[in-house]
N, C-alpha and C positions, 0 to 999 in steps of 0.2 A: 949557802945552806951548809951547817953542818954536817961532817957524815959520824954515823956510827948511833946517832941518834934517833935518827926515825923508825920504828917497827918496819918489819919486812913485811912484804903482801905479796901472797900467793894464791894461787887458786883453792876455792874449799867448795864443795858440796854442802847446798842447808837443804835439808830436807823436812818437811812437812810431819811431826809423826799423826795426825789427824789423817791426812787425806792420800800421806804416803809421794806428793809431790817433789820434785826436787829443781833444785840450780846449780849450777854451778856457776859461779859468780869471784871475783876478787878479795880479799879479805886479809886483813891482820890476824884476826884468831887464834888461838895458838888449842888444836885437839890432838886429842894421840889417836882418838877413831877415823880409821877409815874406811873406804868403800871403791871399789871398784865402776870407774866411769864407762858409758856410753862408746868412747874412745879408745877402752882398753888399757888406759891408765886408771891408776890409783892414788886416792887422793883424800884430804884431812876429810870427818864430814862433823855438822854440827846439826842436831835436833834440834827443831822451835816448834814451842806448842800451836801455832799458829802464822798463816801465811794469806796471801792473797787467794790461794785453791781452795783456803777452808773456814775463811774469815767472813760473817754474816753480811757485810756490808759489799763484799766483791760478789758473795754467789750469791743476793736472792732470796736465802732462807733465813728466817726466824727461829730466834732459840724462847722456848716457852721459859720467863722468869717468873717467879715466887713471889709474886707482887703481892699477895694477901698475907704471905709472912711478913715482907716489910711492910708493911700498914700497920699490922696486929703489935710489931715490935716498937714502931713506932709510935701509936697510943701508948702502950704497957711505958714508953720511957716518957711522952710529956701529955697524954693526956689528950682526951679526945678534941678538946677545945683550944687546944696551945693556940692557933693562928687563926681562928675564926675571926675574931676582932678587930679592926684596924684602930 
């Protein structure tokens, strides 16, 4: 293996900004924010709109979508009858 080539990996904090969850986990990333860990250290952190704490599919809930908007945008672009037909 070469050296000097592979990004370095260190610990980083991803934190949740939805449900406020966090990790601390291994990572390339390269942030200049940080936060103060659990342990008393400090350490890189990286915001995700979204994680297993706040993602519909992991907890359970349902997000109400606009499904009569996309229908209505959908006629207005091919027409009520586009696909009835085979």
């Amino acid at each position: 293996m070469r050296s000097g080539i592979h990004p370095i990996s260190r610990p980083v904090v991803f934190r949740d900004r939805t449900s406020g969850f966090q990790l601390l986990t291994r990572s390339t990333i390269d942030t200049q924010q940080t936060v103060e860990w659990e342990d008393g250290a400090t350490y890189p952190i990286v915001d995700v709109e979204i994680s297993s704490a706040s993602h519909p599919f992991y907890t359970g809930t349902s997000r109400v979508l606009d499904t009569a908007g996309r229908v209505e945008r959908f006629e207005r672009r091919y027409g009520r009858t586009a696909s009835l037909h085979h």
